[in-house]
MARBA-3410 file (N, C-alpha, C, O; in Angstrom, 1 decimal):
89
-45.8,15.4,-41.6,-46.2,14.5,-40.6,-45.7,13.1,-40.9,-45.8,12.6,-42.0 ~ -45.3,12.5,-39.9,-44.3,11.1,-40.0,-45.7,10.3,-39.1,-46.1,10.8,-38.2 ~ -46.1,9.1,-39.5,-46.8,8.5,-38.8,-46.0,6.7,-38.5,-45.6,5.8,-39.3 ~ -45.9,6.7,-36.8,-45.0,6.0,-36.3,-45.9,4.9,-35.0,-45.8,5.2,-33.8 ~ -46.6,4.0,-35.4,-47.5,2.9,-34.7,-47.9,3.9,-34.3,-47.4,4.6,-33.5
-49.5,4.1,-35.1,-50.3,5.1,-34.9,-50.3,6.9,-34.0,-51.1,7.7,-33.8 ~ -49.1,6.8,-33.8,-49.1,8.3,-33.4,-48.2,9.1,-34.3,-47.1,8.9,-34.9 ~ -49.0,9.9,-34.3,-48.8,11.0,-35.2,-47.9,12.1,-34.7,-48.5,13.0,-34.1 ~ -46.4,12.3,-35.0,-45.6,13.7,-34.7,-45.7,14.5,-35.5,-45.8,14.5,-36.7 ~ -45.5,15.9,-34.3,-46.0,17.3,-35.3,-44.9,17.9,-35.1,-44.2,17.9,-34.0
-44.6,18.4,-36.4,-43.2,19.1,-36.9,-43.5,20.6,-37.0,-44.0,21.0,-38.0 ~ -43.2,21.4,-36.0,-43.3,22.8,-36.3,-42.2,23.4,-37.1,-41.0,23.4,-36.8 ~ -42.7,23.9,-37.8,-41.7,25.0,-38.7,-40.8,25.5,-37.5,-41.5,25.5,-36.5 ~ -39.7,25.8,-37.3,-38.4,26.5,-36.6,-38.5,28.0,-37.4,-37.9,28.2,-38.5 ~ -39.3,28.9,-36.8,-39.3,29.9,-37.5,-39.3,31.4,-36.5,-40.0,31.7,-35.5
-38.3,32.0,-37.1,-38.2,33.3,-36.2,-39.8,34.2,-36.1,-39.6,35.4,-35.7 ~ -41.0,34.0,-36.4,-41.9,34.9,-36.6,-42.5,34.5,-36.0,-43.6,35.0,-36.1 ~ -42.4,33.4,-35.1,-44.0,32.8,-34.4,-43.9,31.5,-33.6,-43.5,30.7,-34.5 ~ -43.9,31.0,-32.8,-44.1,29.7,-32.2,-45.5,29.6,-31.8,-46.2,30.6,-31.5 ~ -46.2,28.4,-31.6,-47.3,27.9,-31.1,-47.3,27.7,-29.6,-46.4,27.0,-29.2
-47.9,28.1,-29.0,-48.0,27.3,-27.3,-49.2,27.0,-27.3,-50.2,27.4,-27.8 ~ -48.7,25.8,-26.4,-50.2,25.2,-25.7,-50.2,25.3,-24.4,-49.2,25.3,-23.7 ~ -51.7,25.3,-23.9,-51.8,25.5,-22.3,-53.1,24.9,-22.3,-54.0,25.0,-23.1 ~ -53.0,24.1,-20.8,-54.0,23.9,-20.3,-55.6,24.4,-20.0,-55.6,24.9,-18.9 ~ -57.0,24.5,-20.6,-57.7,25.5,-20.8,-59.0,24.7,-19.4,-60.2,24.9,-19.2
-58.3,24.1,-18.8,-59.3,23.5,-17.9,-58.9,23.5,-16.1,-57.7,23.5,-15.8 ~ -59.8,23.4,-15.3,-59.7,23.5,-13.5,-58.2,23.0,-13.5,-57.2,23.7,-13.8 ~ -58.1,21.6,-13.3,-57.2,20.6,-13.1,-57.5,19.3,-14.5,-58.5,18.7,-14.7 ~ -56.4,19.3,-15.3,-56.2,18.5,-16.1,-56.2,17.2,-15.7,-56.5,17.3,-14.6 ~ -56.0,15.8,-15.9,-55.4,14.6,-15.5,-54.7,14.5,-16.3,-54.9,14.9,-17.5
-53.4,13.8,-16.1,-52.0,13.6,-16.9,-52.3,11.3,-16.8,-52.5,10.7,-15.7 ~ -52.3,10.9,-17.9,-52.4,9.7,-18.0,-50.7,9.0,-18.4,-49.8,9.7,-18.8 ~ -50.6,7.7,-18.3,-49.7,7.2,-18.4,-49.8,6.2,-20.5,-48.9,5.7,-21.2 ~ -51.3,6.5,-20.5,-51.8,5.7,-21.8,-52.7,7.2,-22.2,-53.1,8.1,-21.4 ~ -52.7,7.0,-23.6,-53.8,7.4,-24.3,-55.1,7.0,-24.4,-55.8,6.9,-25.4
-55.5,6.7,-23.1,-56.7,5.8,-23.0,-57.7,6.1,-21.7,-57.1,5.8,-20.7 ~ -58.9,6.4,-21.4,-59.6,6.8,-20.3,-59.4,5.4,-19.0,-59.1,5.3,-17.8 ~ -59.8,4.6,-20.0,-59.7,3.4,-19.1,-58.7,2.5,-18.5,-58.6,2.1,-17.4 ~ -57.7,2.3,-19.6,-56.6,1.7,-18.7,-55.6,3.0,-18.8,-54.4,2.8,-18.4 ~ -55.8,3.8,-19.1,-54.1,4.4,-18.6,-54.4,5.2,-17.3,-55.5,5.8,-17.1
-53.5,5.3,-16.6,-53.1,5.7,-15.3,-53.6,6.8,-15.0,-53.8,7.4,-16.1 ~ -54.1,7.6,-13.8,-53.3,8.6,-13.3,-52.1,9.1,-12.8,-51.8,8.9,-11.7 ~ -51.2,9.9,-13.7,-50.0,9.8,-12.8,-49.7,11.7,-12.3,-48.8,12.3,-11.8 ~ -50.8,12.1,-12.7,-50.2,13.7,-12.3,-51.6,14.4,-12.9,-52.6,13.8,-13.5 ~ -51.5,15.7,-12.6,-52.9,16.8,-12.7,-52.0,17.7,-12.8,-50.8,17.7,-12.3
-52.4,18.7,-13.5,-52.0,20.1,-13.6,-53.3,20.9,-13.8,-54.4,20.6,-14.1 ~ -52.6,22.3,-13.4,-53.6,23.4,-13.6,-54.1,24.3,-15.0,-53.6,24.5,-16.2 ~ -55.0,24.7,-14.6,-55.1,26.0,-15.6,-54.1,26.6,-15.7,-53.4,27.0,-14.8 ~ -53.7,26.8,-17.1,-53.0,27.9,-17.9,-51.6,27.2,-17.7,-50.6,27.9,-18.1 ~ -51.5,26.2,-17.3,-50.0,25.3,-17.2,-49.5,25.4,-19.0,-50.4,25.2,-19.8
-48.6,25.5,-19.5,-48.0,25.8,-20.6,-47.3,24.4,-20.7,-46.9,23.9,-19.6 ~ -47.1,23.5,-22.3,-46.8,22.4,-22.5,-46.5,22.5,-23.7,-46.8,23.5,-24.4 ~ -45.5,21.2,-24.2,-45.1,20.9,-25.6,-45.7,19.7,-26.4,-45.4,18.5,-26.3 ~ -46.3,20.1,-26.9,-47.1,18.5,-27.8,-46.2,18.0,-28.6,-45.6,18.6,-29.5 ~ -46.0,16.6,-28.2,-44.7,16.0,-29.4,-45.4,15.1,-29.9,-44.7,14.6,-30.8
-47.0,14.4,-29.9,-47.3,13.6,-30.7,-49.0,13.1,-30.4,-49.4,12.9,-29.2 ~ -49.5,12.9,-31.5,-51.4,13.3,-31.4,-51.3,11.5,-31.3,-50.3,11.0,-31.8 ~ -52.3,10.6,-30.8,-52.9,9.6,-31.2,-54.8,9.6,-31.0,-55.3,9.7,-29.9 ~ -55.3,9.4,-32.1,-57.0,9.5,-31.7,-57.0,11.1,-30.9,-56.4,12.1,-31.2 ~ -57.9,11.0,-29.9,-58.1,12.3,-29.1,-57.6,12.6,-28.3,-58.2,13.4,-27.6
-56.3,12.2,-28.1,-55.0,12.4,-26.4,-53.8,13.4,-27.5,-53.8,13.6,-28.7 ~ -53.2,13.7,-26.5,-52.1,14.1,-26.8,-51.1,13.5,-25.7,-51.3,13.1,-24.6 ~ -49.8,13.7,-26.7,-48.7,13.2,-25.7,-48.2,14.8,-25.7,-47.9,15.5,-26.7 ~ -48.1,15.2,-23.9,-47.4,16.1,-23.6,-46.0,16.1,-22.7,-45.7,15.3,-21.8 ~ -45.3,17.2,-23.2,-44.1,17.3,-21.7,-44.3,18.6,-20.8,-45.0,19.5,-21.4
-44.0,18.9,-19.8,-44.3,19.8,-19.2,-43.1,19.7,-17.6,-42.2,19.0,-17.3 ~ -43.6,20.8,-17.0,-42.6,20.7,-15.8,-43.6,21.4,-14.7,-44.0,22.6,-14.6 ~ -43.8,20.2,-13.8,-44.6,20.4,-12.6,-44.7,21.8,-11.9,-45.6,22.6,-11.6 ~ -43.1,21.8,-11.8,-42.9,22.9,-10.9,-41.7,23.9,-11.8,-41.2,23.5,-12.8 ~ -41.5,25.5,-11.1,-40.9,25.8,-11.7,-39.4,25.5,-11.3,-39.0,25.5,-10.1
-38.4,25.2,-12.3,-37.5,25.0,-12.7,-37.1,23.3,-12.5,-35.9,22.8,-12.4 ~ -38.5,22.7,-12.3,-37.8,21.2,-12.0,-38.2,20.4,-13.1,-38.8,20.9,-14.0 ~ -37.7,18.8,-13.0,-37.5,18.2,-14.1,-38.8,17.9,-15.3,-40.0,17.8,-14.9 ~ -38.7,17.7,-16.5,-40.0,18.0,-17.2,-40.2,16.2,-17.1,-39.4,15.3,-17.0 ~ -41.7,16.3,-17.3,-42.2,14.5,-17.5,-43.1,14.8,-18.8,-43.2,15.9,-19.3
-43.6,13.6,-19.1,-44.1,13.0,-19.8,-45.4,12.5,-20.1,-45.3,11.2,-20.0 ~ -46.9,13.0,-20.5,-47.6,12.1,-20.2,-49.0,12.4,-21.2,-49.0,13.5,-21.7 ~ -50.0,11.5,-21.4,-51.0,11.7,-22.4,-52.2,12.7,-21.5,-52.7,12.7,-20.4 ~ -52.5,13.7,-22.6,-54.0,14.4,-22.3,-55.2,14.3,-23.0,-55.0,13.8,-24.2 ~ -56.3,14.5,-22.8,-57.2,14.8,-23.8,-57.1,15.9,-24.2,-57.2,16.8,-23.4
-56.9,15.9,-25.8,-56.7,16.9,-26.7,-57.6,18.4,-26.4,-57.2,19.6,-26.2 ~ -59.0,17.7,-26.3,-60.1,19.2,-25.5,-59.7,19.8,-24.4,-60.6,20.6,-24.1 ~ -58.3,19.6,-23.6,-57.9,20.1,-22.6,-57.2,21.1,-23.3,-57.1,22.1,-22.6 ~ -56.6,21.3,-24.3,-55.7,21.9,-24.7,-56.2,23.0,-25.5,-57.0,22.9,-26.5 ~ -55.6,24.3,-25.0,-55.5,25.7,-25.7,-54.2,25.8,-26.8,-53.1,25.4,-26.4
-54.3,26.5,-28.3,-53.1,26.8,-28.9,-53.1,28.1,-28.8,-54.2,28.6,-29.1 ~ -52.3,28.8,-28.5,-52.0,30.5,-29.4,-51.0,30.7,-30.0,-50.0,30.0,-29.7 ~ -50.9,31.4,-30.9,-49.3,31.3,-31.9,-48.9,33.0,-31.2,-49.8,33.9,-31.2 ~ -48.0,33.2,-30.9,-46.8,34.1,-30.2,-45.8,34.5,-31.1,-44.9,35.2,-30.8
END
């Protein structure tokens, strides 16, 4: 783990036996613009079981990427970490 103005990136092993996924474990998520309840944005909601890439932890958000729809462009945006399901595959 590399720590880079307080956010923390997570380095998964590249390993043929297993990857981690995360998915959304809640109704409708809110997707924020900040790691922050108060000032950061609404900028998107996703659903239950929506599948994502965590590229970096700060306090209790995560920074995710994801893709709204299928096959369109992926964004960018902070969650609360208790939104998020892991399973390793």
């Amino acid at each position: 783990l590399s720590i880079n103005q307080g956010e923390t990136q997570i380095k998964v092993p590249e390993d043929e036996d297993f990857k981690i996924i995360f998915k959304i474990n809640t109704g409708l998520a809110n997707i924020r613009n900040l790691p922050n309840m108060k000032t950061g944005k609404i900028i998107d909601s996703i659903p239950i079981g929506t599948q994502v890439m965590v590229n970096g932890i700060q306090g209790n958000w995560s920074k995710i990427k994801y893709s709204p729809e299928l096959n369109g462009n992926q964004k960018t945006g902070w969650i609360a970490t208790r939104f998020l399901d892991s399973e390793i595959k």
